[in-house]
ZAVOLUM-648124 format. One record per atom (N, C-alpha, C): residue in one letter; x negated, y negated, z. Coordinates in pm, whole numbers, plus 32768, in hexadecimal, padded with zeros to 4 digits. Layout:
BEGIN
aXYZ;...
% end
This chain:
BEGIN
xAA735C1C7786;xAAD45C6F773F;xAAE85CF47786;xAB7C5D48776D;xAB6F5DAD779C;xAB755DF5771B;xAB1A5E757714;xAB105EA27696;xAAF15F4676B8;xAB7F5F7C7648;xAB6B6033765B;xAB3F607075F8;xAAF3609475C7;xAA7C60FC754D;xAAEC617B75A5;xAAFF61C67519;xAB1E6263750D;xAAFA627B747B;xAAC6631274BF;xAAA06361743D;xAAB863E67484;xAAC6643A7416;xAAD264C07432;xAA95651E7489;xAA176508746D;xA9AF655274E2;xA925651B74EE;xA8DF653D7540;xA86564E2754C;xA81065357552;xA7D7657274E7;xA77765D874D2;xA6E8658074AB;xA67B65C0747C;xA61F6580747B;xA62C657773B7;xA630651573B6;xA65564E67322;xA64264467301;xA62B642772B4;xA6266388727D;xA6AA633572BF;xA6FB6378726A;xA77F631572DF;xA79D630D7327;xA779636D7379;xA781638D740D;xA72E63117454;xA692632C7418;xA61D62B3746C;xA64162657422;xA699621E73B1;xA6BC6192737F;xA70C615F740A;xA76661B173FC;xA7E96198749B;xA7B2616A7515;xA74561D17541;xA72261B875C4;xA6EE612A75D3;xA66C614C7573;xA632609B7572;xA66A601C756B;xA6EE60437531;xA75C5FB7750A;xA7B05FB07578;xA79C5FFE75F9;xA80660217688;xA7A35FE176BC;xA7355FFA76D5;xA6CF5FDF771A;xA6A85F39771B;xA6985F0776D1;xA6585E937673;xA6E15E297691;xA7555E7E768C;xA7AA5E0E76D8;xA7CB5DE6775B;xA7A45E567788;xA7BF5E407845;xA7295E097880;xA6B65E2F7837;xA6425DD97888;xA6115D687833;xA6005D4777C9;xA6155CC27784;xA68A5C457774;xA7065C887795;xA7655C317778;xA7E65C4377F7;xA7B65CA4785C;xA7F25CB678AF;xA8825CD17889;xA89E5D0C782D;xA90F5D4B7832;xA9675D867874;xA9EE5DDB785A;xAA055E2F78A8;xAA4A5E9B7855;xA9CE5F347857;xA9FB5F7777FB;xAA135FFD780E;xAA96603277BA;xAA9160C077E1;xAA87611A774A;xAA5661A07772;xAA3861E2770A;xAA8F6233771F;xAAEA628476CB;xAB6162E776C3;xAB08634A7650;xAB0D63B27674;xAAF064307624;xAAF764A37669;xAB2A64EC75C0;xAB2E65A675E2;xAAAD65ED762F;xAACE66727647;xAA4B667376D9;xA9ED66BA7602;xA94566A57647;xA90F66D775D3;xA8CA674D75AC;xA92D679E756A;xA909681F7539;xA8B7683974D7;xA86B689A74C9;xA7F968C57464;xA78A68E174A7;xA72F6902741D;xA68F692B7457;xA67F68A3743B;xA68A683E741E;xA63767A27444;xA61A676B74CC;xA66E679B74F4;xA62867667572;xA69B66EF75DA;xA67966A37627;xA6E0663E764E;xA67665D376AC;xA6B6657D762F;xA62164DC765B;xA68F648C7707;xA6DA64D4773C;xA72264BB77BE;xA6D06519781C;xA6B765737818;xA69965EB7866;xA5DE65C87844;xA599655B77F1;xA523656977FA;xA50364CE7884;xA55964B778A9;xA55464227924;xA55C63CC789A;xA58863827840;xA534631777E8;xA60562E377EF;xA62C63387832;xA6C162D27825;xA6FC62BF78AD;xA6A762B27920;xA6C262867990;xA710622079D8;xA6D361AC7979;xA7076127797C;xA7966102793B;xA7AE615D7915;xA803615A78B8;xA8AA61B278E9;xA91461497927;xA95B61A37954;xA997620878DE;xA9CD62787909;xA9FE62EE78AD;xAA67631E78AC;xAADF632C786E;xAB4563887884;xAB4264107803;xAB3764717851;xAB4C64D877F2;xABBD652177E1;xABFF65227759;xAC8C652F7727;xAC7D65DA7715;xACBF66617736;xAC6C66C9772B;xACD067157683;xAD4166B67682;xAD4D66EF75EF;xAD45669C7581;xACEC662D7587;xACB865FA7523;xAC67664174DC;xAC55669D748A;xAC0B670D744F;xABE666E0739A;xAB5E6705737E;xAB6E66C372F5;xABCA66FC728B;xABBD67747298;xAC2A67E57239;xACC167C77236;xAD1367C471C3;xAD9267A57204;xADE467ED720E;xAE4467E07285;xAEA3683872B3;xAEE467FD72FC;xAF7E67D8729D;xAFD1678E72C2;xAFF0677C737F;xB00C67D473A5;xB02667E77449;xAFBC67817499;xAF2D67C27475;xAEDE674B74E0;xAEC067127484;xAF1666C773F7;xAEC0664A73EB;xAF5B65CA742F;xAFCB6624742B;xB03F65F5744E;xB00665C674E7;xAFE766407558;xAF9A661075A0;xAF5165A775BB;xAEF065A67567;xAE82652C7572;xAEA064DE756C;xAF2464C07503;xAF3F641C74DF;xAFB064137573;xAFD46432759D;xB03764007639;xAFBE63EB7694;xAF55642E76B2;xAEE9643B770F;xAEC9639676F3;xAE7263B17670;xAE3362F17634;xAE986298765A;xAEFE6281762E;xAF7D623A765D;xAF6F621B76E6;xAF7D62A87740;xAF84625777D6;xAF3C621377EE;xAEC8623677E2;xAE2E62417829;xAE29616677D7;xAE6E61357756;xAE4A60D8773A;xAE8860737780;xAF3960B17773;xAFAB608477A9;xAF7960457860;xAF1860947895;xAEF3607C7922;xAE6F601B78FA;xAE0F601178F4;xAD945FD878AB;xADAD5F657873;xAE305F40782E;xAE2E5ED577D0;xADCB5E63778E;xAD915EAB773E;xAD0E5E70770E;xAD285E187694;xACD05DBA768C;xACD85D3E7618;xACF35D6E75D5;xAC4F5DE575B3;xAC355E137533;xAC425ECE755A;xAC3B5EF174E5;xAC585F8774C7;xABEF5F9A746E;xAB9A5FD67482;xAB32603573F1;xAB0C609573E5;xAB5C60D17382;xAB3961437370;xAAD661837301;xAABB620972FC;xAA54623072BE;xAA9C62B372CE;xAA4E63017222;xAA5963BB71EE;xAAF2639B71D1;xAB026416718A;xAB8D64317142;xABE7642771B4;xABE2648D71F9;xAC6464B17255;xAC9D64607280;xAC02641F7311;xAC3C639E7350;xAC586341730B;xAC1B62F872A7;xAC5762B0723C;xACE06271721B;xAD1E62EE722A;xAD9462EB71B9;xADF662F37272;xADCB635972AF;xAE48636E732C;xAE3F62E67379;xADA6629D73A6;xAD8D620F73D8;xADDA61B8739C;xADCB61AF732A;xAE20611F72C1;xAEA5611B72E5;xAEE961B672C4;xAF8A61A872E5;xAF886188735D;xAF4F61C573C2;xAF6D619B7456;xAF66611B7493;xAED260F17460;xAEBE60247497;xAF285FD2741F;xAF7D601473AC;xAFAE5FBB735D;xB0475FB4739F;xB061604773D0;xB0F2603C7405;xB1025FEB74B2;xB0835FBD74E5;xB0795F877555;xB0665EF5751D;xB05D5EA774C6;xB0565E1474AF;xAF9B5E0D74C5;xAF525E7574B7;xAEC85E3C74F2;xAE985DB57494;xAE4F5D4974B4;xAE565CCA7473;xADD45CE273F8;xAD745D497426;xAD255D6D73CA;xACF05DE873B0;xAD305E467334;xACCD5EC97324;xAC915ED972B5;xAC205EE872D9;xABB25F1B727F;xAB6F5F91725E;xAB6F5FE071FE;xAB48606371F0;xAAC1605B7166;xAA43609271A5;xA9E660C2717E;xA9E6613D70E7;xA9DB61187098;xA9AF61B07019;xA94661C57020;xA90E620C707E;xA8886254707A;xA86262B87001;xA8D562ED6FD2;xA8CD63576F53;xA93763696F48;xA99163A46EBB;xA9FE63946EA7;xAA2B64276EB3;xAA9064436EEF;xAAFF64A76F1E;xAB0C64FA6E8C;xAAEE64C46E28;xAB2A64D66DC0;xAAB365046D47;xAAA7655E6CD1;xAA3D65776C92;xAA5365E16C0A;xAA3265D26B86;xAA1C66496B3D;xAA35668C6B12;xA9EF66D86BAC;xA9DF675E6B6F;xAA77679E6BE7;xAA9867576C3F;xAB1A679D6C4F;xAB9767D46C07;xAC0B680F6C0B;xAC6568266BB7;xACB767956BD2;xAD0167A56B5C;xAD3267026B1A;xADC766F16B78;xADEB676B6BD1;xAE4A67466C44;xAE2B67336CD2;xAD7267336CDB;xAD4C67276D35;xAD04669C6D5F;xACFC66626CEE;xACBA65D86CC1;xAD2665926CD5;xAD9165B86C79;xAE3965366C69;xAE5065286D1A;xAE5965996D56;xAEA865996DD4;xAE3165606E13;xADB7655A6E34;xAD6364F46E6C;xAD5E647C6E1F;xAD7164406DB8;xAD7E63BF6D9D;xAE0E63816DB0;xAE4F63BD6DA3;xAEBA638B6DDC;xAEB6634F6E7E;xAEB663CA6EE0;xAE8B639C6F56;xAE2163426F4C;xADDF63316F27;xAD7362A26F2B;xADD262136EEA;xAE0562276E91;xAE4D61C86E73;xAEC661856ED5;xAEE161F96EFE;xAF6561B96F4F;xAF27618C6FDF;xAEAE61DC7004;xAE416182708D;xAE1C61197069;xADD360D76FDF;xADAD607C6FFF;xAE265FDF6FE1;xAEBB60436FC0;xAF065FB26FBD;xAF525F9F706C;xAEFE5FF570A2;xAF135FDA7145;xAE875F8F719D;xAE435F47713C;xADD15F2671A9;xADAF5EA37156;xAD715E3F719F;xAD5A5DB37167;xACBB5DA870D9;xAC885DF0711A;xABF45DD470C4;xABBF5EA070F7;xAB255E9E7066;xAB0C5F50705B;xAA855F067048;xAA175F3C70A2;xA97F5F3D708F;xA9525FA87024;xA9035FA06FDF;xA8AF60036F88;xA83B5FE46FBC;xA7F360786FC4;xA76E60786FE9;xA6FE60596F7C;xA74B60646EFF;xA70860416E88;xA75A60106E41;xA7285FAB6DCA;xA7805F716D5C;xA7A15FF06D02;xA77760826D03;xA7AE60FC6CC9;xA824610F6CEF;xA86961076D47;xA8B161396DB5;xA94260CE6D88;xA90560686D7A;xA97560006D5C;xA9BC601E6CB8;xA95260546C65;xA96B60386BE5;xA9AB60EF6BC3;xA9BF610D6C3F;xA9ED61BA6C3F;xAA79619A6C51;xAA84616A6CBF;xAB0561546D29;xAB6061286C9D;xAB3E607F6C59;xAB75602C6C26;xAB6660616B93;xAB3360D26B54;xAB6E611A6AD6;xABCD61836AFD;xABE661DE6B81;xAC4661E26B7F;xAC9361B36BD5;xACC561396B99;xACF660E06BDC;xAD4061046C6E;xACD761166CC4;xAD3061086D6A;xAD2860806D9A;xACD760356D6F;xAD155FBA6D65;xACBF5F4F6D4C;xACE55EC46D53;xAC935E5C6CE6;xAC225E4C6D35;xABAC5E176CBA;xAB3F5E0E6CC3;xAB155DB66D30;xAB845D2C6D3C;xAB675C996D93;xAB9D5CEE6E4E;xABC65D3E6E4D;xABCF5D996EB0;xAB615DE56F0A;xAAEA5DE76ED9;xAA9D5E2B6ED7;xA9FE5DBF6EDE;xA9B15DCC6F5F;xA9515DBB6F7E;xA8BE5E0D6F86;xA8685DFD6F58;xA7D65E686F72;xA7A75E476FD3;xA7A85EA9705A;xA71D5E817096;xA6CD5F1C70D3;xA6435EF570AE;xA5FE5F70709C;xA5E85FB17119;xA602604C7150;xA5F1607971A1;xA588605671F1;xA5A36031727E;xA526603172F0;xA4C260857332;xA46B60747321;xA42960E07375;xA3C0608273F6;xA33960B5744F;xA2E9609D7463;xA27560AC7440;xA2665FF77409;xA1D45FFF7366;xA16B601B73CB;xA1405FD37447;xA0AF5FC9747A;xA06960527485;xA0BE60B77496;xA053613E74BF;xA04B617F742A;xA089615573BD;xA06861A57326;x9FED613972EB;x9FD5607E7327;x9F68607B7300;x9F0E60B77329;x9F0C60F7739C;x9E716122740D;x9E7461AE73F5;x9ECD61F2739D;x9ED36273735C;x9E5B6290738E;x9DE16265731E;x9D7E62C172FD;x9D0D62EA738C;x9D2662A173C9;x9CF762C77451;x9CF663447480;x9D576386744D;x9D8D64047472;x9D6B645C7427;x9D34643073A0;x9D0064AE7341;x9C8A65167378;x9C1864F673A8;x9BE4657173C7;x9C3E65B57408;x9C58659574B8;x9C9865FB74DE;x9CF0663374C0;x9D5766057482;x9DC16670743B;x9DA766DD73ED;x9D43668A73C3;x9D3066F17313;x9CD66753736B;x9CA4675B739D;x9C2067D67427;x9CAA682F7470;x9D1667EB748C;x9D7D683A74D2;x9DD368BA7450;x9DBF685973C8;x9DFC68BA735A;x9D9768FF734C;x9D2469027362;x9CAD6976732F;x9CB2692F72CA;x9C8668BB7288;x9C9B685F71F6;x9BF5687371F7;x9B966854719B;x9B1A68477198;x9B1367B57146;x9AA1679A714E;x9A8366F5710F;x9A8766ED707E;x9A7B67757011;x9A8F67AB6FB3;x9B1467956F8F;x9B9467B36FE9;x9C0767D56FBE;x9C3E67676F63;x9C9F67626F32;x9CF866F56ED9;x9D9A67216EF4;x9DB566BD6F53;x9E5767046F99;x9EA566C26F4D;x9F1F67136F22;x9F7666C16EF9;xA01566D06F6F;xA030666E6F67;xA08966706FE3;xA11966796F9D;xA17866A8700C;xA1FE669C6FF6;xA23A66867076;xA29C6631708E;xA2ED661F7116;xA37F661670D9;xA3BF666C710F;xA42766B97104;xA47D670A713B;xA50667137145;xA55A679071BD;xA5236812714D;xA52D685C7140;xA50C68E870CD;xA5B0691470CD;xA5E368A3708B;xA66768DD707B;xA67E68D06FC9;xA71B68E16FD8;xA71768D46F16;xA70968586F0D;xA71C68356E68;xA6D267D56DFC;xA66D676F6E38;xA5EE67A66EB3;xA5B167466EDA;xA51267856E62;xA53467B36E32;xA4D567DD6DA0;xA46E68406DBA;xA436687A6E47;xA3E668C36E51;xA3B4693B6DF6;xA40A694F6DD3;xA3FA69D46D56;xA3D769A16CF1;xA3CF69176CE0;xA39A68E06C5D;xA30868E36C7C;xA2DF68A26CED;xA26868A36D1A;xA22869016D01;xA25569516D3D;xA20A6A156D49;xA20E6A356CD6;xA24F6A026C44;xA22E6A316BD4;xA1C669C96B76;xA1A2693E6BA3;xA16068D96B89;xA0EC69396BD3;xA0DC696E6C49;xA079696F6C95;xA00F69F96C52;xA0386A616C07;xA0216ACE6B8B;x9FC46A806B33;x9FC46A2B6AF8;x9F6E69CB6A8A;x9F0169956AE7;x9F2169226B1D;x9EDE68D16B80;x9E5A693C6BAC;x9EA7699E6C13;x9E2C69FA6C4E;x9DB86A256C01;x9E096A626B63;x9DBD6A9B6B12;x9D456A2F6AE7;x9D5369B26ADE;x9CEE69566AD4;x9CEB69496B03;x9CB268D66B87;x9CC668BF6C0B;x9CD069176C96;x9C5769936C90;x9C7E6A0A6D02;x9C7B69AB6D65;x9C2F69396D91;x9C1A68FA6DF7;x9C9768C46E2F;x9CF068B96DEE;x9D8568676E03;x9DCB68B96E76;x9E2868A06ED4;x9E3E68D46F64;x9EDC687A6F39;x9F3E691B6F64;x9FC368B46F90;x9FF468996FFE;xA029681C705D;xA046684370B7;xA11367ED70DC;xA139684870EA;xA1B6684A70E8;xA1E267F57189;xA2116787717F;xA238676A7216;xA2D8675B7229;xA2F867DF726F;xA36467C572D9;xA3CC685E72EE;xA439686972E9;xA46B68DD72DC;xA50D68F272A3;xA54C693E72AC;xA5A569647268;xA5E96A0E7252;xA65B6A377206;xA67B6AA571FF;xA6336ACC7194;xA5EE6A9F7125;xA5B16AC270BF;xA53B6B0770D9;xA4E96AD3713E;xA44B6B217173;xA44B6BAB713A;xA49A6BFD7184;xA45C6CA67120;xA45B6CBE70CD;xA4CC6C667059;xA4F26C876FD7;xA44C6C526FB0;xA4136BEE6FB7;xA3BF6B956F9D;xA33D6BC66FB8;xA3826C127005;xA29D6C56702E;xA29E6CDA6FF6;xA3176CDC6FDB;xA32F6D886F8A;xA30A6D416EDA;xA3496CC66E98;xA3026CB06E1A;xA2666C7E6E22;xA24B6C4A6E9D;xA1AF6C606EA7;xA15F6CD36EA7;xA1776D226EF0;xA1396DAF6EF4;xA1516DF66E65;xA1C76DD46E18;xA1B66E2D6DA9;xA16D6DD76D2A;xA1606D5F6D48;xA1096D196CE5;xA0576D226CF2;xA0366D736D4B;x9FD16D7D6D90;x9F926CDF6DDA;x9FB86C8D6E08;x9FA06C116E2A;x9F9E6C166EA9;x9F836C7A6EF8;x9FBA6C546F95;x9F4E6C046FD3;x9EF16C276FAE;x9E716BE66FE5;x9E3E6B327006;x9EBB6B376F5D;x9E9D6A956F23;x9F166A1E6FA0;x9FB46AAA6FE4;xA00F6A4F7010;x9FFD6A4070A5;xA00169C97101;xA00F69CE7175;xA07C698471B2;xA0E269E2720A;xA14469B07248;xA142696E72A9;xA16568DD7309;xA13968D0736B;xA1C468D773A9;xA27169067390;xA2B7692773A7;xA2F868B57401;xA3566878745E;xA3A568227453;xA33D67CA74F0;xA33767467489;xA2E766E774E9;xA34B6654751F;xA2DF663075B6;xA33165B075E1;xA30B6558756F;xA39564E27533;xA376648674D7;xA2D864327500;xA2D9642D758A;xA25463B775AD;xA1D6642E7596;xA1BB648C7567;xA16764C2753C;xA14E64B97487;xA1B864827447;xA1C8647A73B2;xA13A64207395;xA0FE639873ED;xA089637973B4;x9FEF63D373A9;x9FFC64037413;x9F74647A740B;x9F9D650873A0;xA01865247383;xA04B658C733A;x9FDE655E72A1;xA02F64E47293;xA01264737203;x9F54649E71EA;x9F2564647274;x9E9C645F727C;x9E6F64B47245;x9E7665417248;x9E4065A87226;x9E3F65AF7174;x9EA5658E712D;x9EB6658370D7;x9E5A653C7069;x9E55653E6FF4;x9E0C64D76F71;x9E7964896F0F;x9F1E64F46F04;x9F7164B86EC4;x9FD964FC6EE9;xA06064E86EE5;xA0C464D26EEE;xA11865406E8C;xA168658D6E6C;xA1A7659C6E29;xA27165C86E45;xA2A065646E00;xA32B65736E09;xA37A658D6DB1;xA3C3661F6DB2;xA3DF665D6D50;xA48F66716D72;xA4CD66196D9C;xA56A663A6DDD;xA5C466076D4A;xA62566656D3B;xA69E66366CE8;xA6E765C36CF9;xA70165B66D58;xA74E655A6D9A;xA73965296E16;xA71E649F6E12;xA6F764406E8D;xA70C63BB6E81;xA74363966ECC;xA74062E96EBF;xA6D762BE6ECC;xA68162986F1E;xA5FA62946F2C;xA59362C26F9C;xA556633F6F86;xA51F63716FD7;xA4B46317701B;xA4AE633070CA;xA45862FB711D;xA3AC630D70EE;xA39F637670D1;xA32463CD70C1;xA2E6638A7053;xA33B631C7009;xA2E562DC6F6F;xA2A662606FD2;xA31862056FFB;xA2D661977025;xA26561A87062;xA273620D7106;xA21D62557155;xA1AB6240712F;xA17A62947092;xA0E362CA7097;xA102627F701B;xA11E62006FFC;xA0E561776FCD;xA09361267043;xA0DB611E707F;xA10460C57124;xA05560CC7160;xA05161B17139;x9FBF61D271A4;x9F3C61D07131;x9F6461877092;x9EF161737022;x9F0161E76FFA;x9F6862486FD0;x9F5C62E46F8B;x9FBE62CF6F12;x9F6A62E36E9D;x9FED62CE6E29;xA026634A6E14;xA08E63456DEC;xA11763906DE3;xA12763A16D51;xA12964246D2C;xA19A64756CAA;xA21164996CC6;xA27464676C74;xA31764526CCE;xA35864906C1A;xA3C364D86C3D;xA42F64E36BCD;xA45464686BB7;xA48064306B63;xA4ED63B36B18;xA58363E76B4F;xA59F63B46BC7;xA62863C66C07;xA62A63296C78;xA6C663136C53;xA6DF62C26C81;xA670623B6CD1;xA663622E6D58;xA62961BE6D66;xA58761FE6D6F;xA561626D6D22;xA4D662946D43;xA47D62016CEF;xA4BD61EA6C76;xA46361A26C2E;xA45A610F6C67;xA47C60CD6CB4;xA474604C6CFA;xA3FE604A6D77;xA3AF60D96D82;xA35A60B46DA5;xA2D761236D89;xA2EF617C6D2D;xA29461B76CE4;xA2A3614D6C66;xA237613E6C41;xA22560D76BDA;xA1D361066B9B;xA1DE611A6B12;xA1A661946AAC;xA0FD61316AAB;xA0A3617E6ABB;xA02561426AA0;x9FEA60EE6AD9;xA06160E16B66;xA00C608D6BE7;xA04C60866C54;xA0AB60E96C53;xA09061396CE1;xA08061D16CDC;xA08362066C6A;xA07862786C66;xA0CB628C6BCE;xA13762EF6BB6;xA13163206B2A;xA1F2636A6B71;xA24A63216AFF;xA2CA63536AD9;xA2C163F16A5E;xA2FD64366AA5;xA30B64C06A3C;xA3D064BF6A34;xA3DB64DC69B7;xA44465036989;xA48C659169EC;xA4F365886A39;xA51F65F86A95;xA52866746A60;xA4CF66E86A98;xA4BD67576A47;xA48A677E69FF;xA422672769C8;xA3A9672F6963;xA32F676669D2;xA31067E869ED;xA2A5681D6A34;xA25A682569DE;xA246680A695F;xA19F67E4693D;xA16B67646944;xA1FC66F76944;xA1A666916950;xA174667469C3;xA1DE66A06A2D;xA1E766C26AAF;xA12666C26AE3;xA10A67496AA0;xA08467616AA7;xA02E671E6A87;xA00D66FC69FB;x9FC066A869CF;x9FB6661D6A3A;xA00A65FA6A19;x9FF865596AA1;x9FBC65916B02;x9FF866166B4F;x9F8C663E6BD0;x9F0866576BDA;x9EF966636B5C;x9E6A66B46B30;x9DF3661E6B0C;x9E7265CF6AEB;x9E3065686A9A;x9DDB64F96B48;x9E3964D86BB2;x9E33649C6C28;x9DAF64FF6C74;x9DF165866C59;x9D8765DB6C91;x9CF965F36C9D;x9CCC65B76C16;x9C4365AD6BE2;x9C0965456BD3;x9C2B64B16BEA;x9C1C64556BF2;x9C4B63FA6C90;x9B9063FC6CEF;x9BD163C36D4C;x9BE4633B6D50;x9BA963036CF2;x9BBE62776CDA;x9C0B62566CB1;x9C5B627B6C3D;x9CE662596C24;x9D4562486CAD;x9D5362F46CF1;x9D9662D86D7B;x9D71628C6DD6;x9D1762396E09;x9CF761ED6E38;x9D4661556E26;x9D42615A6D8B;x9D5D60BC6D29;x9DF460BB6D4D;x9E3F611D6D38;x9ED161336D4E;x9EF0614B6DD5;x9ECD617B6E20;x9ED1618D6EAF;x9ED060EA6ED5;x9E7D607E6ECB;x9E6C600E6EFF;x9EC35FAF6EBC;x9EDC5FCA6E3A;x9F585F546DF1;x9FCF5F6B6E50;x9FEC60006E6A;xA07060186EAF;xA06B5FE06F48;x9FEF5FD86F96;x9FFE5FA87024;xA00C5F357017;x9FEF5ECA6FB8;x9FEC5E426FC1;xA05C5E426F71;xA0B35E786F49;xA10A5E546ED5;xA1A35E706F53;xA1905EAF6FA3;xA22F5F0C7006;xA21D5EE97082;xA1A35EB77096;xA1775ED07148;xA1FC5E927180;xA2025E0E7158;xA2795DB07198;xA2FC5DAB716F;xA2F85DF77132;xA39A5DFF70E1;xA3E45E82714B;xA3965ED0715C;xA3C85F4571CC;xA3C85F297257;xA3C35F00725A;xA3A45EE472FD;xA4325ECC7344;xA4415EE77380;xA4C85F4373DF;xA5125EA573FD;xA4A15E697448;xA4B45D99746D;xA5055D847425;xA4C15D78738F;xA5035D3E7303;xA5815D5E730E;xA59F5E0072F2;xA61F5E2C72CA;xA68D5DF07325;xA6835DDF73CB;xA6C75DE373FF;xA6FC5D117410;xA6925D19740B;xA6DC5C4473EA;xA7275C5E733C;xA6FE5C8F72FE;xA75D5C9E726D;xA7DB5CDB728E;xA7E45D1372E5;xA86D5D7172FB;xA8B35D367380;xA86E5CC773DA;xA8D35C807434;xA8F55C1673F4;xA88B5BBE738A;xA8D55B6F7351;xA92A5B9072F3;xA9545BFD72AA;xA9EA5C337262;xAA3C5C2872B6;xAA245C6E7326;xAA8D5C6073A3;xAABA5C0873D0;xAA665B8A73C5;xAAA05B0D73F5;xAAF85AD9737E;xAAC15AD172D1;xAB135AB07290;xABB15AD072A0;xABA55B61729D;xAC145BA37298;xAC6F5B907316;xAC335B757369;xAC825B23741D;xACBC5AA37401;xAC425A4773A7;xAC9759DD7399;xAD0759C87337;xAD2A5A1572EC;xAD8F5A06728A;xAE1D5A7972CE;xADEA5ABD730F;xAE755B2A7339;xAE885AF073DC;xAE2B5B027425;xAE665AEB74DF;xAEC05A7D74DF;xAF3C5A7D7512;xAF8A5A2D754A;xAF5B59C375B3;
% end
């Protein structure tokens, strides 16, 4: 097959390493022939292109594909995608993130492409936005996905989001669970002394982890106010925050005034292939985001035996499993928030019991292999009913 993945930018993010691995996985397993189209990637995240891990992987970078919108370069972008497909002529088209999404679909739909498929990693759409900021993103989602053949969800959340507000029918819509690489999150713990000796951690400590950009609604401030109780019982408890973002000063400034500085440790923005020794250091997990389709960081530190406290949002609960993989809190409840932390915290046997249901319960369901035979065989369905 010839097959073009675009997304907006390729920062270090879940969809970003969903993409790569699914570029990758087709050109040396299935010998493909594939190109990746994306905006160049801006932010403090970082860029999983610029770390070597997308080498193999040819690249075109579109420079006004930008996630923000602004009519001019998104007018731009969509003639850029166009050529760049118009020359390429690929089977398939898949896209991924809002932007590319919606500018990819029109573009491979107004070229006859025989198959496009677009990814909902998380929905464009939410809430707590204003109610003309929601209509005008569901709309655009609606009118993308009556330009593309079949829509992956990374979770059955994701599907049952899309299809209440109706962007489109349910029989439209496939799950397959984000990929990662399982073998180095089983051999995690290998890595626990030395990491935890590199944090200054002592054998005493009780870490509770977070992996996260420190941007908005990824919940950190819930944490830091969960983390006020917790400490007060639990002095032994240690936070350690993994990754970075524009939020950091706001965030060490509500640490410092909660008096907690002692308890938080930043390890500020890491390569993804360091996420299993990150894990290591850790005892549990905590995921406190508003909004996510399904964060990497749950499966992850199931994957490395670490149970997870997750908000009740979207696809968190399909693999936090209340009472055996760890513990669902109602979004925004920072006492219960706490209590569960407090509760995992003091009991290493419990975390242990839940840590191991979750490695034997996800190990094989994540695995990058999996995802990517689930997502060439859509591709083939969808080839055999549209290619001429």
């Amino acid at each position: 097959m010839r097959v073009c993945h675009i997304i907006t930018r390729m920062i270090v993010g879940g969809a970003q390493e969903n993409t790569l691995y699914n570029c990758r996985d087709l050109i040396e397993q299935y010998h493909d022939d594939v190109l990746l189209l994306t905006g160049p990637s801006l932010g403090p995240e970082g860029s999983l292109l610029e770390q070597g891990r997308g080498v193999a992987v040819p690249t075109e970078v579109i420079p006004s594909l930008r996630r923000s919108i602004h009519p001019w370069h998104d007018l731009q972008a969509y003639r850029a995608i166009r050529r760049s497909l118009a020359r390429y002529r690929p089977d398939v088209v898949h896209t991924h993130s809002a932007k590319a999404g919606i500018l990819g679909r029109f573009a491979a739909w107004s070229l006859g492409i025989p198959a496009i498929v677009h990814t909902v990693h998380g929905a464009p759409f939410y809430p707590t936005q204003s109610y003309v900021t929601r209509t005008f993103y569901q709309m655009c989602e609606r009118s993308a996905a009556r330009r593309c053949h079949a829509l992956i969800s990374v979770a059955d959340a994701m599907t049952d989001l899309m299809v209440d507000a109706k962007i489109a029918p349910r029989e439209k819509f496939t799950t397959i669970s984000s990929g990662m690489e399982v073998e180095p999150l089983l051999k995690a713990q290998q890595h626990r002394a030395r990491r935890r000796k590199e944090l200054g951690l002592t054998d005493s400590d009780i870490v509770i982890g977070k992996i996260a950009r420190l941007f908005e609604l990824k919940g950190h401030d819930d944490v830091i106010a969960a983390a006020r109780r917790v400490v007060a019982q639990a002095p032994q408890v240690k936070f350690l925050f993994v990754g970075d973002g524009i939020l950091r000063q706001s965030l060490e400034q509500q640490i410092a005034a909660a008096g907690l500085t002692k308890h938080f440790l930043f390890t500020g923005l890491v390569p993804p292939s360091t996420i299993p020794e990150q894990i290591a250091a850790m005892d549990l997990l905590v995921h406190a985001s508003l909004r996510e389709g399904l964060a990497r960081a749950l499966p992850q530190a199931l994957i490395a035996g670490i149970p997870v406290v997750s908000y009740d949002i979207d696809g968190a609960r399909e693999v936090t499993l209340h009472d055996q993989t760890g513990y669902l809190i109602a979004p925004r409840d920072v006492d219960a928030l706490a209590t569960a932390l407090l509760r995992l915290a003091s009991d290493e046997n419990l975390r242990r019991k839940l840590g191991q249901h979750g490695q034997q319960r996800f190990a094989d369901q994540f695995r990058h292999e999996t995802m990517t035979r689930s997502i060439r065989e859509l591709y083939e369905r969808v080839l055999a009913t549209n290619r001429p």
